[in-house]
C-alpha positions as CSV (number, residue, x, y, z in Angstrom):
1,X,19.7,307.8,143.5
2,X,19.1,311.9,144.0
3,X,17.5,313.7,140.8
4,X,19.7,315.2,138.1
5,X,19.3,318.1,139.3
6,X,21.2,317.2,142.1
7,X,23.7,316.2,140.3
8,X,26.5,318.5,142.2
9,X,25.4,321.1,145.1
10,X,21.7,321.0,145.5
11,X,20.3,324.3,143.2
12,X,23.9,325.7,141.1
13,X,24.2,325.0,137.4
14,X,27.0,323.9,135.8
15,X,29.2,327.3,135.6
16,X,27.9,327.8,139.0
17,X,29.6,324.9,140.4
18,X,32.8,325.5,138.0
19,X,32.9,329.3,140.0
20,X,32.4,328.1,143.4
21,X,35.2,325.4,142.9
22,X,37.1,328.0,141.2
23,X,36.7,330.5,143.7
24,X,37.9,327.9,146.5
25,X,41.0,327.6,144.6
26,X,41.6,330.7,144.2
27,X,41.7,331.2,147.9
28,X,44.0,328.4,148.9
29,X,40.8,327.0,150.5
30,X,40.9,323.4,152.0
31,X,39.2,321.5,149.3
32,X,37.0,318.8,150.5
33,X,34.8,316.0,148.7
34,X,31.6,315.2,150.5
35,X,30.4,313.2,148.7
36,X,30.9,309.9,147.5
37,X,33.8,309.9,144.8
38,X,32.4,306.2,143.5
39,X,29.0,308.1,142.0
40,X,30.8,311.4,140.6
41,X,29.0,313.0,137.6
42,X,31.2,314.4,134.2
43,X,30.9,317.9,135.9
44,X,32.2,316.3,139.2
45,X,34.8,314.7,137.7
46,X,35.9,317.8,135.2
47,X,35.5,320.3,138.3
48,X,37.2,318.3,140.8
49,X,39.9,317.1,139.0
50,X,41.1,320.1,137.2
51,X,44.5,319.8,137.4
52,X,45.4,323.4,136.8
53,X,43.0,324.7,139.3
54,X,44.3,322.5,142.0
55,X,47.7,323.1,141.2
56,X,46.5,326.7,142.0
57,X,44.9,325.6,145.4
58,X,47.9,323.7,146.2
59,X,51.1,326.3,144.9
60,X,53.5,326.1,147.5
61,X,53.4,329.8,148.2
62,X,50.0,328.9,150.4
63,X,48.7,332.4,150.0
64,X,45.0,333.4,149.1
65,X,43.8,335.3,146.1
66,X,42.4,338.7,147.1
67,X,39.8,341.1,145.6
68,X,42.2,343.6,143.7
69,X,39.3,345.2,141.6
70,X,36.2,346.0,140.3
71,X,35.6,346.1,135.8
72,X,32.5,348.2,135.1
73,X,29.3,346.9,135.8
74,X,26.6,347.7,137.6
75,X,26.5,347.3,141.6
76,X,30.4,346.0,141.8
77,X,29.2,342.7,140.9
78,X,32.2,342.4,138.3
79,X,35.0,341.4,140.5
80,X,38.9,340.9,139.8
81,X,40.4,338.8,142.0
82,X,44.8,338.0,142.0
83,X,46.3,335.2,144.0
84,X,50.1,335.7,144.1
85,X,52.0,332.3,142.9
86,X,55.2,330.8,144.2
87,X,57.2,331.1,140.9
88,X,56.5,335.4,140.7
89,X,53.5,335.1,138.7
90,X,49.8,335.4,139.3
91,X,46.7,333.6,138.9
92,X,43.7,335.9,137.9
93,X,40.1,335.4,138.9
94,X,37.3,337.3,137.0
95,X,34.2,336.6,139.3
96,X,30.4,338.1,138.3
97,X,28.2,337.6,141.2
98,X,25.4,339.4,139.3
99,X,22.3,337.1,137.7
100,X,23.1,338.5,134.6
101,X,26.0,338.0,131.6
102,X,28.5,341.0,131.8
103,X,32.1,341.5,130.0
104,X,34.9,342.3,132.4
105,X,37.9,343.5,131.0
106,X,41.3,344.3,132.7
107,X,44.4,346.6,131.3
């Protein structure tokens, strides 16, 4: 068995791994399980089988999100990202790739 702290990919935390897969759906990305599914951890299971994020992978419009933004942070490390859907509306990414916590709004 690997350690717990490779309990997902090798060196991300939890929110880590929720943003990567996130992120992946937000771009219409291939999503691929390398891994095997019989030894999935909770935050496997919950981040891999997030129905609403898939949905968003999978919307039949097959477009990927783009950066549209940036909210007020330091270094442009607050992102806003928009992925157009199939039935007119959006899906909305908010993405800080700093190491630290920051608020980003949008109007």
């Amino acid at each position: 068995d690997p350690p717990v702290d490779f309990a997902h990919c090798p060196g991300q935390t939890d929110i880590e791994y929720r943003t990567e897969f996130s992120m992946w759906c937000l771009m219409a990305a291939p999503l691929i399980v390398a891994t095997d599914i019989r030894n999935l951890t909770d935050i496997m299971k919950e981040v891999l089988f997030n129905k609403e994020m898939i949905a968003i992978n999978q919307d039949p419009l097959g477009e990927g999100g783009n950066r549209i933004g940036f909210s007020d942070c330091p270094s442009k490390a607050c992102q806003i990202w928009s992925k157009d859907l199939s039935d007119g509306g959006k899906a909305i990414g908010l993405y800080n790739a700093d190491n630290v916590t920051h608020t980003i709004e949008i109007n």
